[in-house]
LUMKE-10960 format. One record per residue: x negated, y, z negated of N, C-alpha, C in turn. Coordinates in steps of 0.001 Angstrom, whole numbers, padded with zeros to 6 digits, always signed. Atoms other than C-alpha are relative to their C-alpha. Example, Ala and Ser with C-alpha at 12.3 -4.5 7.8 and 13.67 -1.06 7.14 Angstrom:
2
-000890-001190+000000-012300-004500-007800-000900+001200+000000+000820-001190+000060-013670-001060-007140+000770+001090-000730
END
This chain:
352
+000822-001192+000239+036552+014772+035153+000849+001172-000407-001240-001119+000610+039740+017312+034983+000153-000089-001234-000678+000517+001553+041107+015414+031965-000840+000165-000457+001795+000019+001059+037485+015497+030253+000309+001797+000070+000441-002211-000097+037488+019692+031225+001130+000652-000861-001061-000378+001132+041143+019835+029450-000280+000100-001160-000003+000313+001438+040302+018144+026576-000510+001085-000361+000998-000622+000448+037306+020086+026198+000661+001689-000266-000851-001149+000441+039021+023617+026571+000930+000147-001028-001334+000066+000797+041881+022547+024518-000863-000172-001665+000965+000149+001372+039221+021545+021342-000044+001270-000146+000533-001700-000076+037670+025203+022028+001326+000987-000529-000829-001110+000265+040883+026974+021860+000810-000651-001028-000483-000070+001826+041930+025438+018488-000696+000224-000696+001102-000380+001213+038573+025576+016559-000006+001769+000133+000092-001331-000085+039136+029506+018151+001185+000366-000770-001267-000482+000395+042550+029864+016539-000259-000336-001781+000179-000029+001066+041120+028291+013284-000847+000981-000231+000832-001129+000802+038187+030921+013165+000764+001210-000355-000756-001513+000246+040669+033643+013743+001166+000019-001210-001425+000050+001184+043253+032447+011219-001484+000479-001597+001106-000273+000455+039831+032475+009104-000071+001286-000890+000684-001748-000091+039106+036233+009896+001155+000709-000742-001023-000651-000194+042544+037432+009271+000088-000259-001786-000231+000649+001689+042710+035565+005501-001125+000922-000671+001608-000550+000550+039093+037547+004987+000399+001433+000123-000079-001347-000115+040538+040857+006101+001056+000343-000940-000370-000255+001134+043323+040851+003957-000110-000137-001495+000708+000273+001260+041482+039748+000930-000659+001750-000238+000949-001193+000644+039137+043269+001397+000924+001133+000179-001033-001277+000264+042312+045505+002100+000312-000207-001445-000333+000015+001743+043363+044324-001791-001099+001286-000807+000780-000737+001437+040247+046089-003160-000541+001404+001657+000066-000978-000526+038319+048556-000932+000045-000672+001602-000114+000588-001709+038586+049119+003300-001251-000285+000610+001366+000766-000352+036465+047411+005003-000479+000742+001093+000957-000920-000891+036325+050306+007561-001145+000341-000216+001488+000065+000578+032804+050921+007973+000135+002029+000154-000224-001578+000340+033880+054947+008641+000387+000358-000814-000649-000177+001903+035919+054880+005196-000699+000234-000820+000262+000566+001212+033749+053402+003629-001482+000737-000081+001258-001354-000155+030811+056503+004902+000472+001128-000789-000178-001303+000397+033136+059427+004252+000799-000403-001513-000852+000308+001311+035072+057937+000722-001202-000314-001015+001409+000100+000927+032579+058222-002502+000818-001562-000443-000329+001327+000003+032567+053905-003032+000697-000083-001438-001332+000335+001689+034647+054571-006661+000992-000048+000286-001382-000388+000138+037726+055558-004860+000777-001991+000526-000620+001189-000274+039386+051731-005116+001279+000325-000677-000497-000150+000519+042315+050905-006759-000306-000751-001156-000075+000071+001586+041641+050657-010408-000158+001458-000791-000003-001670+000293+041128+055013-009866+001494-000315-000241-001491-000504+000150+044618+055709-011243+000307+000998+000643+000213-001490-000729+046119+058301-009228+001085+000988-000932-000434-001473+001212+046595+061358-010621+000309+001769+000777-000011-001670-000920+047599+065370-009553-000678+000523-001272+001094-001073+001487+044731+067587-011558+000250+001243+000604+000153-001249-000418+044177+071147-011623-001541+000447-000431+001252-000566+000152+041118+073249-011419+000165+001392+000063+000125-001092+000088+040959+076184-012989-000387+000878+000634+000887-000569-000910+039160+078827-010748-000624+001667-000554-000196-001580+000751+039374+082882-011395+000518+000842+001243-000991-001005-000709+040541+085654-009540-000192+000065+001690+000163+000508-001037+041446+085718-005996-001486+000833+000978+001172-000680-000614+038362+088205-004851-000986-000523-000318+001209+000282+000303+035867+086405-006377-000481-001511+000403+000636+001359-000743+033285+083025-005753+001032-001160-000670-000873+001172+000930+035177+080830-008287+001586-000592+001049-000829+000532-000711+038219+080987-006328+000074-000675+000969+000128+000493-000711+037272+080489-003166-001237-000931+000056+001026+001219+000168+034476+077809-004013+000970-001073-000848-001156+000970+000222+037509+076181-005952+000871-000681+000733-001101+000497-000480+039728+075910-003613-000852-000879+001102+000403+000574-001217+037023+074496-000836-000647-001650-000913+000190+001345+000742+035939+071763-003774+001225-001067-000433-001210+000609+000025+039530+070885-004188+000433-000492+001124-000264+000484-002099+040193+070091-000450-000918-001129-000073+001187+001053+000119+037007+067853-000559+000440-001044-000866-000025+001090+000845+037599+065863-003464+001304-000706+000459-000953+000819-000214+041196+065263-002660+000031-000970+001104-000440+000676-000517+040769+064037+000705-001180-000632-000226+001273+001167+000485+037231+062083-000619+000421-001348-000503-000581+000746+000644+039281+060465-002836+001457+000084-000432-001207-000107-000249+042343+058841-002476+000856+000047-001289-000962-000083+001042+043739+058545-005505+000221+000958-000733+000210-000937+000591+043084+062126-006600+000995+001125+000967-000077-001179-000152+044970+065284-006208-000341+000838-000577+000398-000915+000814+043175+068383-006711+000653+000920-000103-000408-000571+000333+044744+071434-007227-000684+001662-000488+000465-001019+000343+042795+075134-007773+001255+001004-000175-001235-001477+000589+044852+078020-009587-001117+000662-000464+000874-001410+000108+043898+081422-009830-000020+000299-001673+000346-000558+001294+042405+082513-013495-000499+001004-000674+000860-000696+000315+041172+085014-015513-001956+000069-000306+001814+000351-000433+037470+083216-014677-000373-000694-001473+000566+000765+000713+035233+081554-017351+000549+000115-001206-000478+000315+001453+036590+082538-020913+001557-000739+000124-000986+001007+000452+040015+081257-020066+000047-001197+000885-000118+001603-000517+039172+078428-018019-000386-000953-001185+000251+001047+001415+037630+076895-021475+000944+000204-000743-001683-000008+000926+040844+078187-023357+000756-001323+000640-000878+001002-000760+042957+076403-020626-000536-001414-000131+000470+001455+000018+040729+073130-020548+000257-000326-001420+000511+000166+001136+040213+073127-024426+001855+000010-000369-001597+000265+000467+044372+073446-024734+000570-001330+000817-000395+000838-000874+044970+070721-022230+000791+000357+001383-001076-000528-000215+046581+073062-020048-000827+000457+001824+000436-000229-001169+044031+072868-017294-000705-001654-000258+000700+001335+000208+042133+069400-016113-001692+000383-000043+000994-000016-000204+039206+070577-014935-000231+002485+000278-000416-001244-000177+037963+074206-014579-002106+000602+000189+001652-000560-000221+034420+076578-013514-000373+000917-000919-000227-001692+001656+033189+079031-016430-001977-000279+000245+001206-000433+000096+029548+080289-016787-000540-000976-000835+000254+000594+001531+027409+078025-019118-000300+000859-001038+000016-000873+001139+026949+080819-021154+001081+000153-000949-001109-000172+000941+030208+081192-022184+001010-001309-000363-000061+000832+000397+030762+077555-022301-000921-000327-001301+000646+000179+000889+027907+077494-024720+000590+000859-001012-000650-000945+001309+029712+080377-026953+000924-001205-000536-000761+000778-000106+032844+078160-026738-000263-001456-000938+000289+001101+000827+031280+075321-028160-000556+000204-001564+000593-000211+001324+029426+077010-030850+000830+001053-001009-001160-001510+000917+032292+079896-032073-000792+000754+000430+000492-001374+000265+030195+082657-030948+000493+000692+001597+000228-000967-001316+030268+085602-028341+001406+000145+000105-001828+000013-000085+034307+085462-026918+000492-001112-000712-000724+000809+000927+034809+082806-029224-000495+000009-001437+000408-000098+001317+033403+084384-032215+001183-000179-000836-001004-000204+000335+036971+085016-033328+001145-001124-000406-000686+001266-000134+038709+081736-032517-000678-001271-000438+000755+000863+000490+035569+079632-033581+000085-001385+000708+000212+001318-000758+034211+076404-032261+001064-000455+000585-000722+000794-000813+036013+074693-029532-000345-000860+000741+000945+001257-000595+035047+071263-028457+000626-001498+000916-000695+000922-000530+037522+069877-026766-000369-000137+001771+000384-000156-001318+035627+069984-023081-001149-001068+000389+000648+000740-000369+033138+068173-021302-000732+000599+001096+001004-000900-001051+030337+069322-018970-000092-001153+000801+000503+001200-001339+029999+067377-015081-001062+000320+000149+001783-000431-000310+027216+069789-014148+000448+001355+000945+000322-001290-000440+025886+072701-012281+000508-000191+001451-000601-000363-001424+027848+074001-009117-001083+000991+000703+000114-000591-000500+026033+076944-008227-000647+001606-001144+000292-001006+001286+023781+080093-009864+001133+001102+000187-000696-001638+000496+025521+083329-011252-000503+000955+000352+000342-000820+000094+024432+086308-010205+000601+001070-000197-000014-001527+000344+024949+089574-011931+000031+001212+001151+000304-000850-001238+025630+092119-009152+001122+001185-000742-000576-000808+000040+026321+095753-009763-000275+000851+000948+000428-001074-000763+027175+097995-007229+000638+001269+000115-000527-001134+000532+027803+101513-007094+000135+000906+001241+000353-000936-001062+028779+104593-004644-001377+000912+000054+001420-000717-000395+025675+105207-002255-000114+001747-000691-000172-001293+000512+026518+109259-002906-000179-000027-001303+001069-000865+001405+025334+109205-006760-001178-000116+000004+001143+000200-000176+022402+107940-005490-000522-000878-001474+000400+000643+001125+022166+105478-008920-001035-001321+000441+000696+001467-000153+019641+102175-008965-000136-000205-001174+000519+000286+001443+018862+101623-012550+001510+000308-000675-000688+000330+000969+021522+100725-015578+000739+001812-000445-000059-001032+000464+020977+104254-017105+000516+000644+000807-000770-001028-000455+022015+106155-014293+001711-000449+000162-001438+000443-000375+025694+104553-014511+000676+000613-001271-000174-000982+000937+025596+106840-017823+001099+000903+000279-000508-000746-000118+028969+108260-018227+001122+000091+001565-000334+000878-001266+030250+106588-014902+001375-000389-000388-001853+001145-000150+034326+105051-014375-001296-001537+000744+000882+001111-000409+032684+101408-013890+001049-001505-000644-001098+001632+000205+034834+097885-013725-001206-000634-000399+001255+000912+000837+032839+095492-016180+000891-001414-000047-000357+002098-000365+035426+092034-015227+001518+000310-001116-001211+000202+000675+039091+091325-016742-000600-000693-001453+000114+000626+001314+038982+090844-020366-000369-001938-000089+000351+001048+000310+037912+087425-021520-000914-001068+001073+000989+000612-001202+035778+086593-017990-001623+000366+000090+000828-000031-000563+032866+085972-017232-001352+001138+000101+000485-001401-000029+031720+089109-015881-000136+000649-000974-000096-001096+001324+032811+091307-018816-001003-000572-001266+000762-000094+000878+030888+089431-021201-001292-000067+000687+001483-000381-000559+027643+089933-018979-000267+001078+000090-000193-001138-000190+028598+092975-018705-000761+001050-001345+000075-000496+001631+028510+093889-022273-001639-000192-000099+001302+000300+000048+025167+091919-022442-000962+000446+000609+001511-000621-001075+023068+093526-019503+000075+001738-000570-000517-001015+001080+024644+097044-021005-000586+000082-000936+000322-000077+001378+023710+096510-024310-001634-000333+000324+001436+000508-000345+019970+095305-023220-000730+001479+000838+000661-000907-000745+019546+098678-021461+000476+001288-001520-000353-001549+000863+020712+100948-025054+001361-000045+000278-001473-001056+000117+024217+101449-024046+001084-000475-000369-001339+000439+000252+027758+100889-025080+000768-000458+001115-001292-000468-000872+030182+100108-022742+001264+000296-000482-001297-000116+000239+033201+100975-024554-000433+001606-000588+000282-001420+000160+030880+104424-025311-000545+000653+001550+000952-000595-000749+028459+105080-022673+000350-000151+001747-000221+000292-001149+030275+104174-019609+001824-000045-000221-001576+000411-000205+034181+104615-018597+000407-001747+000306+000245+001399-000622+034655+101001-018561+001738-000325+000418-001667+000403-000610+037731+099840-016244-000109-001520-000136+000212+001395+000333+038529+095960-016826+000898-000653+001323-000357+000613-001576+039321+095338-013073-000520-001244+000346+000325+001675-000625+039247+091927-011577-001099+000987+001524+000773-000281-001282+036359+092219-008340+001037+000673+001022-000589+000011-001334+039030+092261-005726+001321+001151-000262-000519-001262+000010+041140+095221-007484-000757+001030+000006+001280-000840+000501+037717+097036-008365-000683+000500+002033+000674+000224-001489+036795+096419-004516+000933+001396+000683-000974-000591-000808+040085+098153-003254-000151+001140-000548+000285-001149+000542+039396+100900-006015-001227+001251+000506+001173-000855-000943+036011+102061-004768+000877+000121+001061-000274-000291-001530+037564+101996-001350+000436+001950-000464-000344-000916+000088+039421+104534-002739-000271+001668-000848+000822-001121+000722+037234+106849-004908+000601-000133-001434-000362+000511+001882+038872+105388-008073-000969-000328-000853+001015+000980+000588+035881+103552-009280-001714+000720+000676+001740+000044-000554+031905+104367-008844-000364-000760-000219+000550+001717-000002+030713+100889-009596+000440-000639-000851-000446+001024+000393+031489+097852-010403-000851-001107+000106+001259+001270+000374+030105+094504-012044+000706-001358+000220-000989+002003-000348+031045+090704-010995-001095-000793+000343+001362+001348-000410+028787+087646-011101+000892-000901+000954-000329+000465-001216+029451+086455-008087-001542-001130+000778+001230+000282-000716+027152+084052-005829-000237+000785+001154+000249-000791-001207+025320+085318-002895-000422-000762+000687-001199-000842+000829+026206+086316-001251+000916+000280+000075-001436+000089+000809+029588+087470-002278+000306+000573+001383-000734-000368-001292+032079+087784+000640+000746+001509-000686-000997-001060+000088+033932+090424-001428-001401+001069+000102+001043-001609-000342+030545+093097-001280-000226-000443+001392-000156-000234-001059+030157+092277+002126+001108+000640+000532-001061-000942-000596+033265+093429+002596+000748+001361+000040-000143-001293+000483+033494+096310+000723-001435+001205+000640+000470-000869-001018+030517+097334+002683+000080+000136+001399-000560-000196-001639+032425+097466+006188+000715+001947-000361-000694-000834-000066+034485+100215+004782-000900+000977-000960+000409-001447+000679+032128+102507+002301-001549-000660-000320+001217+000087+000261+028344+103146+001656-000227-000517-001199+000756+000464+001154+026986+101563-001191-001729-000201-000617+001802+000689+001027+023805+100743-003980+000091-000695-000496-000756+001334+000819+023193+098135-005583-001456+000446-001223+001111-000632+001159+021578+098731-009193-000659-001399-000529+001105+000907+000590+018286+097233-010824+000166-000875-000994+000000-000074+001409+017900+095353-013898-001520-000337-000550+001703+000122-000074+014459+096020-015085-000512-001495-000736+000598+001106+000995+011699+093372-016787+000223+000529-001173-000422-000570+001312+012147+095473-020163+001257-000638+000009-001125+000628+000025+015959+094611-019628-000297-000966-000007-000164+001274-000563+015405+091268-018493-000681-000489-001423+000181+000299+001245+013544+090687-021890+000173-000357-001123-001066+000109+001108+015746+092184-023873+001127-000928-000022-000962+000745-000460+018328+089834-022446-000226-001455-000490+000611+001328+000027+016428+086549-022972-000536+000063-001612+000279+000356+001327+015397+087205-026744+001289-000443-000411-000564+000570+000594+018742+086760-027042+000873-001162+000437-000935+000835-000795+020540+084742-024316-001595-000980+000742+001355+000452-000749+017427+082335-022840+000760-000753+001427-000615+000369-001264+019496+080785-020515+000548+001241+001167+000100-000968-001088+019290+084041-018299-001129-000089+000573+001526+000156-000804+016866+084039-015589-000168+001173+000737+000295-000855-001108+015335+086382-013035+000679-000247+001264-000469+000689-000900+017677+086219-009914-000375+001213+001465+000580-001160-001229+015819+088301-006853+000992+000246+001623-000985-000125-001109+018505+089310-004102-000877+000765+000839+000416-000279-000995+016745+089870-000924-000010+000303+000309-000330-001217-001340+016235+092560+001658+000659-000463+001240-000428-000222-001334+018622+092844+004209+001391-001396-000507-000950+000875+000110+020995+089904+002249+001357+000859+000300-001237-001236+000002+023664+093004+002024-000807+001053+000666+000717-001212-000482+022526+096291+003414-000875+000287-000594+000942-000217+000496+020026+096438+001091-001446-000376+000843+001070+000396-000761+016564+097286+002511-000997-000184-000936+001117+000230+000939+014659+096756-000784+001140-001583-001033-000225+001237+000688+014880+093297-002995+000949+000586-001182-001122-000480+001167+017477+093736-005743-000467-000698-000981+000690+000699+001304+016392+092615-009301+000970+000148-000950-001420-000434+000708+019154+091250-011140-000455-000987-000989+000187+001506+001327+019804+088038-013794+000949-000907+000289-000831+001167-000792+021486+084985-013035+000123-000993-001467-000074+001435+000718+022677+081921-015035+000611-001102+000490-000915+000511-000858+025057+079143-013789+001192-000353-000382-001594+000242-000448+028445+078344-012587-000055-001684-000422-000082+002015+000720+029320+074436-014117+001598-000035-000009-001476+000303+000150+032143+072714-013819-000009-000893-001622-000706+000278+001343+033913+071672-017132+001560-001074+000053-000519+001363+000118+036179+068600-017767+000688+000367-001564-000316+000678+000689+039010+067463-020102-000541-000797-000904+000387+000930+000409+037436+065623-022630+000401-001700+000043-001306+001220-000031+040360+062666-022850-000081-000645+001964+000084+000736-002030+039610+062642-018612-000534-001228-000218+000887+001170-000224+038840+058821-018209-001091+000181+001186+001653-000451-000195+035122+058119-017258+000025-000739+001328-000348+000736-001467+036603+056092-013803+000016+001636+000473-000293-000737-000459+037954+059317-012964-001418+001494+000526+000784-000387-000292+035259+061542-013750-001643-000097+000250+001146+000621-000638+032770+059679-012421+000444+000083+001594-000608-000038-001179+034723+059703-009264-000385+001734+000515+000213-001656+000015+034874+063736-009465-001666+000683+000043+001166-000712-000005+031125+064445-010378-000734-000689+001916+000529+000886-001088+030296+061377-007258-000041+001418+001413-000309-001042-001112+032045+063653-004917-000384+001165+000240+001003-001847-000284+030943+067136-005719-001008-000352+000836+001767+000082+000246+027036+066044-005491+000206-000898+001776+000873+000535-001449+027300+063920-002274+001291+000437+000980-000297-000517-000737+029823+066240-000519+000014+001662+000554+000338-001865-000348+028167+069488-000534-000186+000852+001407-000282-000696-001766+028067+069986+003330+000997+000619+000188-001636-000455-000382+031936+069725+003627+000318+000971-000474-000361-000731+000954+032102+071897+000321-000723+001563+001046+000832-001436-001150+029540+074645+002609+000706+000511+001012-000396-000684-001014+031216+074710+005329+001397+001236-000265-000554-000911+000154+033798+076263+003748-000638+001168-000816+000836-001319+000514+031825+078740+001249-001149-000568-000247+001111-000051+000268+028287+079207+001298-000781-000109-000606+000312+000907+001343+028036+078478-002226-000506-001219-000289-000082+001534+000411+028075+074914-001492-001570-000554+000036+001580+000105-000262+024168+075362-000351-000458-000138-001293+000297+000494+001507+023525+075127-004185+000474-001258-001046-000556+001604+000856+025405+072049-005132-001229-001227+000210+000948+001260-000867+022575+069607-005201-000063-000652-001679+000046+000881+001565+022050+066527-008316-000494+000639-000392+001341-000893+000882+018802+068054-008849+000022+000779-000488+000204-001174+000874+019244+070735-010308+001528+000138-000905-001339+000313+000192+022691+069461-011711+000449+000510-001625-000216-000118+001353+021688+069676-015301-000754+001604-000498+000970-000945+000709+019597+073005-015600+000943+000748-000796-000819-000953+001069+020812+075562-018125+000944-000445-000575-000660+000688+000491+023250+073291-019175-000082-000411-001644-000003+000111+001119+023780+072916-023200+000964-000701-000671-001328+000635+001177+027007+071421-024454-000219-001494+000918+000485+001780-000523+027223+067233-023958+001014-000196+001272-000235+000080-001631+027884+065951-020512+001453-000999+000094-001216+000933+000123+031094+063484-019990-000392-001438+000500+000513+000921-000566+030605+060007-019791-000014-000698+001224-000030-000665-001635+031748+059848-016368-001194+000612+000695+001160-000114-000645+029355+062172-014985-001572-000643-000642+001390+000708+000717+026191+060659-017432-000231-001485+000790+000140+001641-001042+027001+057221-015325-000372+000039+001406+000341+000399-001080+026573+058399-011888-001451+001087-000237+001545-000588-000412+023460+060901-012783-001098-001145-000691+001066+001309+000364+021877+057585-014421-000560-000614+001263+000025+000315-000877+022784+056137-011360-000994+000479+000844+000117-000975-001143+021410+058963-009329-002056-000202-000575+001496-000247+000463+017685+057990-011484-000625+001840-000718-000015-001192+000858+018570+061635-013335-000384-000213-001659+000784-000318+001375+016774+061970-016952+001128+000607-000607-000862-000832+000605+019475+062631-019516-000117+000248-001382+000449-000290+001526+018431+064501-022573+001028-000232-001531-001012+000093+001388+019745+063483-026013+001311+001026-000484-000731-001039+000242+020967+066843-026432+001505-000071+000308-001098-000224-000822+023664+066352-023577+000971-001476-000317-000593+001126-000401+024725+062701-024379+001461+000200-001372
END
């Protein structure tokens, strides 16, 4: 009966040593391609294997006071540790006109710019009337809206365009963003800015420190909301924040249509009445030559890590697929066109 109970154990604990030799042949088979952790394989978007080449990118951003930067640098953190084979990289820029210079020279990988002035860019007009068509870029999709925010010292008591008549007023560093909205919401109300307004070409976060100091009576920066730098500039001095009427808003859209109505809320900033501004959006922009592994990897991650991207700026509450493609005009990269197929996203001829 012993000898029978040996045997029997002794069978058991070899057919156990063959299952485990088994298991062990099966686990290193799925370390070759992806991990078979089941936590990896939650927080890693399922492209990052090895056939991603790894690579160090950069991402353009814009200046250090404003959303671009710090919504750059919290999308760069994300993607890199999302995906392993990626380093991201955010550098500080003069904001949307030379992040499409920089992408369109090769001299950036990836980069954030308004679609507005991605749409100039592509067509020669507006800041690229001069330099003419440039088409060396690629659209992933929509990060986050634009909003137009001008604000001015409470003491002139200004709300409306017109009263900034004759005003010292920061309208954005040459070739950004800002400055050409600037020009455009300006010009939609009658006025010059290079007549009708002292125009200073301050980045937000020198323009910020300026008011502090009675250098400046208002200043313009499309910023999201909302913007950590006017919160902060209202700890230390009173402020207004000016209108932009429906007449404006009109005039704006006969000629730009991709401007919208963007309503800033009572009590978002010290404001106890709704603010009535114009908005468009923030898009990220791509290398053309980027392989479509890669940025398929890159758009994956934005879109299904917008929490992580939130927790660091508040911005990230707008990263969603859905609304990935709005205002969007120049063609998309084939990369991102594969995972918003994926995603059961509608992709118009226009963009392919």
């Amino acid at each position: 009966m012993k000898k029978r109970l040996l045997l029997f154990l002794s069978v058991c604990m070899a057919v156990s040593m063959m299952l485990s030799g088994c298991s062990d042949s099966g686990s290193k088979s799925e370390d070759a391609g992806v991990s078979s952790d089941s936590n990896d394989a939650a927080d890693k978007p399922e492209e990052d294997t090895d056939t991603l080449k790894s690579q160090n990118l950069t991402l353009a951003t814009g200046s250090t006071g404003g959303t671009y930067y710090a919504l750059g640098g919290a999308m760069a953190t994300v993607w890199t540790d999302a995906i392993d084979a990626l380093t991201i990289s955010a550098i500080s820029t003069g904001a949307s006109t030379e992040n499409m210079n920089l992408i369109n020279a090769g001299e950036a990988d990836l980069g954030i710019a308004m679609n507005s002035i991605a749409d100039d860019c592509y067509n020669g007009t507006g800041a690229f009337a001069e330099t003419g068509s440039q088409q060396n870029f690629k659209t992933i999709g929509v990060v986050y809206p634009e909003v137009f925010q001008i604000v001015a010292d409470a003491g002139l008591g200004a709300s409306s365009l017109s009263d900034l008549s004759g005003l010292t007023v920061a309208v954005g560093p040459v070739g950004s963003g800002t400055a050409s909205a600037s020009e455009i919401v300006f010009e939609a109300a009658g006025m010059d800015i290079s007549k009708d307004i002292k125009a200073q070409r301050d980045s937000f976060s020198d323009a910020t420190a300026k008011m502090q100091d009675g250098l400046l009576q208002a200043s313009c920066a499309v910023l999201a909301v909302p913007a950590s730098a006017i919160t902060e500039l209202e700890t230390t001095k009173e402020i207004s924040f000016i209108n932009i009427s429906d007449e404006e808003l009109a005039a704006i859209q006969e000629r730009f249509p991709y401007y919208t109505r963007f309503v800033i809320p009572a009590g978002t900033y010290s404001n106890t009445e709704d603010v009535m501004t114009v908005t468009c959006q923030a898009a990220l922009y791509c290398r053309t030559d980027l392989d479509e592994e890669t940025v398929y990897a890159i758009t994956k991650g934005l879109y299904e890590n917008k929490e992580e991207i939130e927790k660091t700026h508040t911005a990230g509450q707008y990263i969603n697929v859905e609304t990935a493609l709005d205002g969007i005009t120049t063609p998309l990269h084939p990369g991102a066109i594969k995972y918003y197929e994926e995603m059961g996203i509608e992709i118009p001829e226009s963009l392919k």
